[in-house]
C-alpha positions as CSV (number, residue, x, y, z in Angstrom):
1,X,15.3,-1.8,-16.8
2,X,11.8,0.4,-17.1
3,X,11.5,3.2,-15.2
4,X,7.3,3.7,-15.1
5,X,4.9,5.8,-13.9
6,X,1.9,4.4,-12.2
7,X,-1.9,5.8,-11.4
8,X,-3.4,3.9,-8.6
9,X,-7.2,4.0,-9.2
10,X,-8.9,2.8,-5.6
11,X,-12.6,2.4,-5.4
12,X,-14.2,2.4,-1.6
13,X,-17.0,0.5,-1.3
14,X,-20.6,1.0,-2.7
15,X,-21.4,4.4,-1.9
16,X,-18.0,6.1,-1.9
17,X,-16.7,8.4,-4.8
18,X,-13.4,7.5,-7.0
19,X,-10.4,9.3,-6.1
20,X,-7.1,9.5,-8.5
21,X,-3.6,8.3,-7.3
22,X,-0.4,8.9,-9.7
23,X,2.6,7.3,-9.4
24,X,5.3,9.6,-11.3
25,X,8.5,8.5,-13.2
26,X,11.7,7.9,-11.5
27,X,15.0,9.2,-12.3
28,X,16.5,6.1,-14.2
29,X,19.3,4.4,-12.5
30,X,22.6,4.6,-13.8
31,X,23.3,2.3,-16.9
32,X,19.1,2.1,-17.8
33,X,17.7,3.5,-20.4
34,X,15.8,6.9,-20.6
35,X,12.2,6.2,-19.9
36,X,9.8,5.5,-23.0
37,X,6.9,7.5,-23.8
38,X,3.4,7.3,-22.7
39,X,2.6,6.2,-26.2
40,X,5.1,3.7,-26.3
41,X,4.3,0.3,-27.8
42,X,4.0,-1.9,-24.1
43,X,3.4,-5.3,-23.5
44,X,-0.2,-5.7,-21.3
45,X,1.6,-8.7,-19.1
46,X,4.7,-6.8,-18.4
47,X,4.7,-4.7,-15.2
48,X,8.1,-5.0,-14.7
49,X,10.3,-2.2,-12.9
50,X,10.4,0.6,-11.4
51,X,7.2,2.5,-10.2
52,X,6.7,6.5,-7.8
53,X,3.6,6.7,-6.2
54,X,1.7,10.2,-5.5
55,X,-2.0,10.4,-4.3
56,X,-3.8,13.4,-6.3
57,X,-6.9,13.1,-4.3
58,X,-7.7,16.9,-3.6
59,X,-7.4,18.0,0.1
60,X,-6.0,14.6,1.2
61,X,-2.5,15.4,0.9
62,X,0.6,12.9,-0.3
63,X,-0.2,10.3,2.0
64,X,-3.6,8.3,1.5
65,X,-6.5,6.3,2.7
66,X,-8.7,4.0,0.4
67,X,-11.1,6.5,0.3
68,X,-11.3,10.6,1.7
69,X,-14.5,9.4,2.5
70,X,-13.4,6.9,4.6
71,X,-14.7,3.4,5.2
72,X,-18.0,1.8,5.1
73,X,-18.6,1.3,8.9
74,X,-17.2,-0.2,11.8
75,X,-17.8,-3.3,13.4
76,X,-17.5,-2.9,17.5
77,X,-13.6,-4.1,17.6
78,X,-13.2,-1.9,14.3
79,X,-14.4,1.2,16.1
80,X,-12.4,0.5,19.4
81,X,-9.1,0.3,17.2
82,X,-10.2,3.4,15.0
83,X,-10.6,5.4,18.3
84,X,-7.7,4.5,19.5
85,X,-5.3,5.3,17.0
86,X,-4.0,8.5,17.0
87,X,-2.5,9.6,13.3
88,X,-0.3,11.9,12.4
89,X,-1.7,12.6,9.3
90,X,-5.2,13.4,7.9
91,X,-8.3,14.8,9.6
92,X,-8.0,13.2,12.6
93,X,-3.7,14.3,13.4
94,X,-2.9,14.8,16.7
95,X,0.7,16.3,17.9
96,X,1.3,13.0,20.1
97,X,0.6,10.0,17.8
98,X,0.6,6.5,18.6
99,X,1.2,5.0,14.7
100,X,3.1,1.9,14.9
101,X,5.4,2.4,12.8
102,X,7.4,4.8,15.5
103,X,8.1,1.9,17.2
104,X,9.7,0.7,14.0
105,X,7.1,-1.7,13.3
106,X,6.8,-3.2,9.7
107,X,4.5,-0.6,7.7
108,X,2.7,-3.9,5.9
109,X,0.1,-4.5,3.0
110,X,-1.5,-2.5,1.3
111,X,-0.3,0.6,3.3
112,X,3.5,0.5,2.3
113,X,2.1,0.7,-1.7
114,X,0.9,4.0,-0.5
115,X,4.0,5.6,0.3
116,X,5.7,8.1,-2.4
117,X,8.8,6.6,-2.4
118,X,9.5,3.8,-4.9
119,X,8.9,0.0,-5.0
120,X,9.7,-2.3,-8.3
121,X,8.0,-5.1,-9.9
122,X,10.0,-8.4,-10.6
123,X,8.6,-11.4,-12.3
124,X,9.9,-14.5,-12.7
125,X,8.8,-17.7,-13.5
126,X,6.1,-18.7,-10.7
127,X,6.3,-15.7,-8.5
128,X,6.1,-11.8,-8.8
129,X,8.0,-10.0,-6.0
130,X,7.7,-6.3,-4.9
131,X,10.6,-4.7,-3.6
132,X,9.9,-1.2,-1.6
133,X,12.3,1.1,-0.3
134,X,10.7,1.7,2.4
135,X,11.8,-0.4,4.9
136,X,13.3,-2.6,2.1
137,X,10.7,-5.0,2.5
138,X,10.1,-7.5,-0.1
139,X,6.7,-9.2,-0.9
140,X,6.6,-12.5,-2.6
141,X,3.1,-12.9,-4.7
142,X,2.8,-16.7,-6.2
143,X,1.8,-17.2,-9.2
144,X,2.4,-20.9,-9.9
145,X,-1.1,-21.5,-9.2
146,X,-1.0,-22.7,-5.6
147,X,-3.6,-21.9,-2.9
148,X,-3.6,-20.2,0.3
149,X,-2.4,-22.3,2.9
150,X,-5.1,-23.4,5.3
151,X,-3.2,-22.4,8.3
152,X,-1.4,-19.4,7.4
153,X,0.8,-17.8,9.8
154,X,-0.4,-13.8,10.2
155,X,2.4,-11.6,9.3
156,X,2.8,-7.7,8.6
157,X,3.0,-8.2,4.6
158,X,0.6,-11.2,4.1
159,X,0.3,-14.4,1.9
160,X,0.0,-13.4,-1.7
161,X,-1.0,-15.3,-5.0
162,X,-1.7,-13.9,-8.3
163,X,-3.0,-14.5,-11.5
164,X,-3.9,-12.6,-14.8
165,X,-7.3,-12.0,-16.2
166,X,-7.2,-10.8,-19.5
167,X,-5.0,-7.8,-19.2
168,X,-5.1,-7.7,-15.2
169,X,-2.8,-9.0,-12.8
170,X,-5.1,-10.0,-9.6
171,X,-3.2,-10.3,-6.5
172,X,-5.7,-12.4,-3.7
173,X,-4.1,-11.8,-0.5
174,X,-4.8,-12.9,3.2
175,X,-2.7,-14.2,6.4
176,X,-2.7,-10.6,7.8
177,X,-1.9,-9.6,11.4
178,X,-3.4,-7.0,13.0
179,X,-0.4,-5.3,14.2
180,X,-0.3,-2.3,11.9
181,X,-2.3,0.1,10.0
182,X,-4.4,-0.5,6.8
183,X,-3.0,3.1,5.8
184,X,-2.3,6.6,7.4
185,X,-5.6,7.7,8.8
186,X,-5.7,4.6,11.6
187,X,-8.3,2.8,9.9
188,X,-7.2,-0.6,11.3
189,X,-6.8,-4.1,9.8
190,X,-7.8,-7.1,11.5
191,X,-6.6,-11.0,11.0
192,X,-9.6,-11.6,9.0
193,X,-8.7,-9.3,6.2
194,X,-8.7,-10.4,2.8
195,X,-7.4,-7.9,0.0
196,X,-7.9,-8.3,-3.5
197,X,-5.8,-5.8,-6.0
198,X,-6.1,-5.2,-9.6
199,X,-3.0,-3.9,-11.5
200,X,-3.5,-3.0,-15.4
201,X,-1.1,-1.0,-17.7
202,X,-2.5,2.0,-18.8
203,X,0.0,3.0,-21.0
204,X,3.4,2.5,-21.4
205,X,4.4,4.6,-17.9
206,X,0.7,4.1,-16.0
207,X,-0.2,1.4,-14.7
208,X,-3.6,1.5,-12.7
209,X,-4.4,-0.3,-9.3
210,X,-7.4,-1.3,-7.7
211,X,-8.3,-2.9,-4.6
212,X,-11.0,-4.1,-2.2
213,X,-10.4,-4.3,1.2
214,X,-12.7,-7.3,2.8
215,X,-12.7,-7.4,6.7
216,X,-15.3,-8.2,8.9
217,X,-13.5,-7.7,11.9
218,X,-12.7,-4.4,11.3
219,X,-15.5,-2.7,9.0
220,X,-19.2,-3.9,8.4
221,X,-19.2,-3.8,4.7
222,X,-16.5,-4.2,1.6
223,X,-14.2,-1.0,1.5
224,X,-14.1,-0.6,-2.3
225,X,-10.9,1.9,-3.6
226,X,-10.8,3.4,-7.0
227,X,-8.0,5.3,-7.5
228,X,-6.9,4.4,-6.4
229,X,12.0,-11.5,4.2
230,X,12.0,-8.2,5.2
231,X,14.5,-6.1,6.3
232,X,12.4,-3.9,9.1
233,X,13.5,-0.2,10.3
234,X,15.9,-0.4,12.4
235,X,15.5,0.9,15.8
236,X,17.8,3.4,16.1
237,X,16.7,5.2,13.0
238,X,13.5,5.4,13.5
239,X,14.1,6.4,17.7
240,X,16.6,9.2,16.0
241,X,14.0,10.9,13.9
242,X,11.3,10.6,16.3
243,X,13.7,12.4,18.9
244,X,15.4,15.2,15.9
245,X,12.2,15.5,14.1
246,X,8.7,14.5,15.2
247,X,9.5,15.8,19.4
248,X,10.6,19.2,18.3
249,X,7.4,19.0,16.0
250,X,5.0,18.6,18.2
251,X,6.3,21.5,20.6
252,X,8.0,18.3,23.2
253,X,11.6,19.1,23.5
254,X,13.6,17.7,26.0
């Protein structure tokens, strides 16, 4: 079993600057092997295991956006959503957020790939999963070379199906609700969202990511990054650190 390091290169659209995400090595599990070197012989194709994410984008903090810039525009629902999120993170943190994940919502696509806790890569014949610690969700991306279906059922994590080109593993995903957001900041996501992704292997602990986030019912152009079923929360949890933890925080005690 690898243990890998990853830097998430996410490019936001036309006129937005490159930012730089690394994705650290993990401790190895017992029983696996000590991690290889970055100059390592690696197989392009194999993205296999383990893989730490941490955003290096200057001023922005662990947690990230597609951009520090932010996105392209918004369309008129895109803007009443963005206003009406209120983050607890990033230049627009206010003491009482509304993020939906506090109500133990599922953190969904790509957002959850943002987190710095781990996630691992399985392939198998026909499919690629992701597994995340967070939340233990799991995402299944198809690679048996089906299409999307026609009537695909909106849900937090999507419908996912990959394929390589040349050295790069393209994930084409859509099937997205708009019951979460596209990361910490409140930029939202809308059903009509349609993500594309672009994993490569650096090196043998770096493998680079990046994605394009198309929707036109949230933003009025392509939101371009480059840097860079489920088990949900359970309730409890989630009500217990927002009580212990975020209250006492934000000055609210009761």
């Amino acid at each position: 079993m690898r243990i890998r390091a990853m830097s998430f290169i996410l490019a936001a659209t036309a006129v937005v600057a490159l930012c730089f995400v690394i994705l650290a090595p993990m401790s190895a599990p017992a029983g696996a092997q000590a991690k290889a070197p970055a100059s390592a012989a690696f197989d392009p194709h194999d993205i296999s295991g383990y893989w730490q994410f941490f955003n290096n984008i200057k001023g922005q903090g662990i947690y990230a956006t597609p951009s520090k810039e932010g996105p392209p525009g918004f369309t008129a629902w895109g803007k009443q959503q963005f206003d009406a999120n209120k983050p607890s993170y990033g230049p627009r943190m206010v003491q009482f957020d509304n993020d939906p994940i506090t109500k133990c919502r599922p953190t969904g696509i790509p957002r959850v790939e943002m987190y710095p806790q781990p996630f691992e890569f399985v392939q198998i014949n026909g499919r690629t999963m992701q597994f995340f610690e967070r939340e233990h969700e799991r995402r299944d991306i198809w690679t048996d070379g089906r299409a999307h279906p026609k009537d695909v059922e909106p849900t937090w994590m999507g419908h996912a199906i990959g394929k390589w080109d040349g050295d790069t593993f393209v994930v084409d995903s859509i099937g997205f609700n708009d019951r979460t957001w596209l990361d910490f900041y409140g930029d939202p996501r809308s059903e009509k969202l349609h993500l594309i992704e672009r994993f490569k292997r650096v090196d043998a602990t770096t493998l680079s990511w990046q994605f394009t986030v198309d929707d036109p019912g949230s933003y009025t152009g392509l939101w371009q990054s480059a840097f860079m079923e489920e088990l949900p929360c359970v309730y409890e949890e989630e009500n217990a650190f927002t009580e212990k933890v975020r209250n006492p925080a934000r000055g609210e005690v009761k």
